[in-house]
N, C-alpha and C positions, 0 to 999 in steps of 0.2 A: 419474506425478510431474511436473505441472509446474515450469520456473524460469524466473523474470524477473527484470526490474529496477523498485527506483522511488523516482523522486526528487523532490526538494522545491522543486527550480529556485532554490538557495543562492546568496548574490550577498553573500556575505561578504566581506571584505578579503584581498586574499594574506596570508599571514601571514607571508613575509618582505617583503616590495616596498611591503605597504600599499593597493595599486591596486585598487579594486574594476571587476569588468567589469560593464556595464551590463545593466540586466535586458534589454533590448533584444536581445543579444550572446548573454545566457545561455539567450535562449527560444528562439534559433536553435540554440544548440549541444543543447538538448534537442531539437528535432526531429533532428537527425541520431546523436544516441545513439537514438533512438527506431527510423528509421532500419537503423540497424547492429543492434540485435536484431531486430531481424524477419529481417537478412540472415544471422545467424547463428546461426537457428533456435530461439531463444527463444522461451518464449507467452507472453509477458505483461509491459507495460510500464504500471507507474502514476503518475499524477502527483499531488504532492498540495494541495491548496488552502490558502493561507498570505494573510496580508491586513498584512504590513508589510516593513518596509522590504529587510531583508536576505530575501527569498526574490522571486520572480520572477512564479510561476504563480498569480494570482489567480481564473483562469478555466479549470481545467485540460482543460475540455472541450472548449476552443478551439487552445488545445496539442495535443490527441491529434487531434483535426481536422485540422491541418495536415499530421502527419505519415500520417493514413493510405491517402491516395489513394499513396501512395510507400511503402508497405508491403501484406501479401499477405497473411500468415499472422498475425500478433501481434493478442492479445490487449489494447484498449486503457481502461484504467481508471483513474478518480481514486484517490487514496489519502491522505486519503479528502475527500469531498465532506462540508463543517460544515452539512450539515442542517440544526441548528440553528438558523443562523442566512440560511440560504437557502429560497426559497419552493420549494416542492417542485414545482409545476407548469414552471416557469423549469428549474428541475434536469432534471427529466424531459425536459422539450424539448428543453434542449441535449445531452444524450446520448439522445437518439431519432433527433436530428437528425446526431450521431457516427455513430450504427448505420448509417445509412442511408448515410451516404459510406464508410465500412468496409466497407460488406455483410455485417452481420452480426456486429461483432465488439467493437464496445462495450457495456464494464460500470458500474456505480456501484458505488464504498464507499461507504457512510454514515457516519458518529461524530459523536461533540458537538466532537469538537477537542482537542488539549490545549492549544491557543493561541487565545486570548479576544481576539483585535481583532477582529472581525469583527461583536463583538456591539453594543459602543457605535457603531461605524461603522453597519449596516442598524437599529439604535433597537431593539436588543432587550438586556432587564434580565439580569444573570447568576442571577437569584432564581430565574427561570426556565429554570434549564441545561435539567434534567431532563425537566418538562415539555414543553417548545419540542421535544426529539430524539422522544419519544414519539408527540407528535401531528403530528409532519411526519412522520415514518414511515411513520403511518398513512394519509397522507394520499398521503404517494410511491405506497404499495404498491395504491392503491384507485388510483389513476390508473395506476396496469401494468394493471393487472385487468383492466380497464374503459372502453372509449371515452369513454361519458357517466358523465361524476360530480357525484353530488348530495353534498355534507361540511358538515358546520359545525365548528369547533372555537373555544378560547378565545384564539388568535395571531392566527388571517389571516380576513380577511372570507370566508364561506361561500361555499358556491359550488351551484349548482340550476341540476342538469340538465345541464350544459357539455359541449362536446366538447373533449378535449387534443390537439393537434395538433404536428406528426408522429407517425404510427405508428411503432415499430420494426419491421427488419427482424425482429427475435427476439422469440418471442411464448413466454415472456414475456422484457421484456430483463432480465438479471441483475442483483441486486441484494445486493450483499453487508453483513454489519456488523462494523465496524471496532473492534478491542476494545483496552484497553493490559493489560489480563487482570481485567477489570472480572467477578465472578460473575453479577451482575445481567442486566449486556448478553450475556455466554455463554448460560445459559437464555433470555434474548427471541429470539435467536436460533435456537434451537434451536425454541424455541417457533413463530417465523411459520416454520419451515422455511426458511432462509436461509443460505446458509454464511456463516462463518466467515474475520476475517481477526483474527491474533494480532502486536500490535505486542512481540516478544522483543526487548527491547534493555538489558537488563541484567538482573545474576543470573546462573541457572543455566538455559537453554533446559527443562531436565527437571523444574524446577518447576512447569511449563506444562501436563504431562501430567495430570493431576488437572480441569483446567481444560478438557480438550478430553473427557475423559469423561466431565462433566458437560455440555456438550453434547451430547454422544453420548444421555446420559437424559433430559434435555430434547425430543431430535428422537424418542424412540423413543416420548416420553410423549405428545406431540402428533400420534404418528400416522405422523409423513413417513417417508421411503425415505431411512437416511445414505447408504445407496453411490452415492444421485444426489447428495448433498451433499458439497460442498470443504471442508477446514481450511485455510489459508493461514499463514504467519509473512511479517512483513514485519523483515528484521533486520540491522543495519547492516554493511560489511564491503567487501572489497577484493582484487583479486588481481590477482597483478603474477607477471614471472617464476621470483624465490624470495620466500620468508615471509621473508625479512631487507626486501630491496628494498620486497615490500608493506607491512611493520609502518611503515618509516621514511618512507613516501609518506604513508600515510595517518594518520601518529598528530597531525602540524601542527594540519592542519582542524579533527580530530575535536576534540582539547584546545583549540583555541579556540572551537569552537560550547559542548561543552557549562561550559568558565569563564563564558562569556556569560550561557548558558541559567541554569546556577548560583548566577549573580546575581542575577537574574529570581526563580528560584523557592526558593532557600535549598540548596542544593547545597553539599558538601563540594568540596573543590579535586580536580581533576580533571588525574594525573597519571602519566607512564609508566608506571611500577608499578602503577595501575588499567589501564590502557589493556593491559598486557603481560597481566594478569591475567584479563582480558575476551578477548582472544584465545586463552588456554588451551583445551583440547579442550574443556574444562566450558564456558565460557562463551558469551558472546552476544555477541562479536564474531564474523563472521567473514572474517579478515583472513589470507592467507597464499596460497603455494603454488598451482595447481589441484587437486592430490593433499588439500593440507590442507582449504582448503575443499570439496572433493567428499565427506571423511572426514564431515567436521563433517554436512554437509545429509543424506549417507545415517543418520546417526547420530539425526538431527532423526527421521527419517521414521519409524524402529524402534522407537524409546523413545518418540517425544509425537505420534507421529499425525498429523503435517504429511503435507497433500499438493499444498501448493503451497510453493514457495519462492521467496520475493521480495527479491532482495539491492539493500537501499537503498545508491546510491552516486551523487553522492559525500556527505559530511555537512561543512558549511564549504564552501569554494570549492578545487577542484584544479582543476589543468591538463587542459584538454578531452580533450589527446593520453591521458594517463593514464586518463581514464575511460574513455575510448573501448576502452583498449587490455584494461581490465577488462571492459568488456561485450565483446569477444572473445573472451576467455579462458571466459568463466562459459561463450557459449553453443558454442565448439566444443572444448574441453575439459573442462569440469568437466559441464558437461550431458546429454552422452551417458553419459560412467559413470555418473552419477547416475543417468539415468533404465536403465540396462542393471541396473545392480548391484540396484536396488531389486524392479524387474521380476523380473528372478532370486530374490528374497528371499522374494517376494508369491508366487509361483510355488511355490517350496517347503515357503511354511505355510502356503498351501491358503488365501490372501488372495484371490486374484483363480480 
């Protein structure tokens, strides 16, 4: 069972002060969360690519660059990299050229996005979502393959004969697909043989179960090996000394990103009573305690086949100390039970 962190490098306004801190300020503070997991024995930190005003990490390849000659063990990944709207050769480079300053230890997500600036910004039509994710896939996954690549498709001018350049360290390097529980993208998934990331962030985490065993007959239909393949969740959340202390840190941000986001996209009002409600054992925050959340992610692993766990933090803008003090907590308290109590579990029903 691994556990991470990852974040979207938020550069929202305080929500009591008003003050936003400069992306500038926030890309530094994510290299040293970056940093502090790896020091606290975490696997896995992702960042995710975002193209306006309030998020920070337009390049997140270049963020986990920074921090990984200052890091040892961690696992460094976007979360996720808009394909769609990025030329897959450029992509591949820059996290080829990750691997090789990490020695070995950068990943790609894929997705289409669920945030659409990025597509009128690089001249590409949203008619084409679908399309556009498809055939840069294709075209990402023939350049892992493949030193020299011959492609032609219907986006990017062909390409005959070419060398991509840098190699990775990792042959092949990882390539994951970033899902919000799309059935579509789960089966193509399953299909190139490709793990699995599940964005859980509202609802019920157990409704998700259905969704990962149709991957599961997808990978079995296509041939691959699941027990070489990850399921991941990427799923929003917070831990502080008690579940009282973390609900009232983190509900500010949270209810102002998603009022915001709600504006944006036709959202119901977004208030305590959801937020309390979203912390319940059931649901898809996980916000509390190290005991609570340890509860919640062992629970993830039994019922819906998570085997990776990626605690998005923070969501809106919190105080660096607080996060910081959260990726502490995940990885020298709440990550060793985790990974002991599961171990133990796997062990008993004849999993591992």
């Amino acid at each position: 069972m691994e556990i991470g962190i990852s974040t979207f490098v938020e550069t929202t306004p305080d929500v009591e002060s008003g003050e936003v801190v400069s992306h500038a300020q926030r890309i530094r503070e994510v290299v040293e969360e970056i940093i502090l997991a790896d020091q606290v024995g975490l696997d896995v930190f992702g960042v995710g690519e975002h193209h306006r005003e309030d998020f920070a990490a337009s390049n997140p390849a270049i963020i986990l660059a920074a921090a990984a000659p200052q890091t040892k063990h961690i696992r460094l990944t976007s979360a996720v990299t808009v394909l769609s709207s990025a030329d897959p050769v450029r992509v591949f480079q820059d996290f080829a050229t990750l691997d090789g300053i990490s020695n070995g230890r950068a990943e790609i997500m894929a997705g289409r996005g669920s945030f659409i600036e990025s597509f009128p910004l690089f001249g590409y039509d949203l008619k084409d979502y679908d399309e556009l994710f498809e055939e840069k896939l294709e075209l990402l996954l023939k350049i892992r393959d493949s030193e020299k690549v011959t492609w032609r498709g219907g986006h990017r001018p062909a390409i005959q004969n070419r060398g991509v350049y840098p190699r990775p360290v990792q042959d092949p390097l990882p390539v994951w697909i970033g899902s919000g529980g799309n059935s579509e993208s789960v089966v193509r998934a399953g299909i190139l043989g490709l793990p699995l990331v599940l964005a859980i962030i509202g609802g019920s985490p157990i409704q998700f179960e259905p969704l990962v065993q149709l991957y599961k007959k997808a990978v079995a239909h296509a041939g691959h090996n699941i027990s070489k393949l990850t399921v991941a969740s990427h799923s929003h959340g917070f831990i502080a000394e008690t579940t009282e202390k973390a609900a009232d840190k983190f509900f500010p941000s949270t209810q102002q990103v998603m009022n915001q986001l709600g504006k944006e996209r036709g959202w119901g009002y977004y208030d305590r009573k959801s937020f309390d409600a979203a912390r319940s054992f059931d649901g898809a925050l996980y916000v509390g305690d190290p005991n609570t959340v340890a509860e919640k992610i062992i629970h993830l692993r039994k019922n819906v086949g998570i085997t990776r766990f990626m605690l998005h933090v923070p969501v809106g803008s919190m105080p660096h100390e607080d996060v910081m003090r959260a990726i502490e907590l995940l990885g020298k308290e709440v990550a060793p039970r985790v990974r002991e109590e599961v171990a133990a579990w796997e062990s008993q029903s004849g999993l591992k």
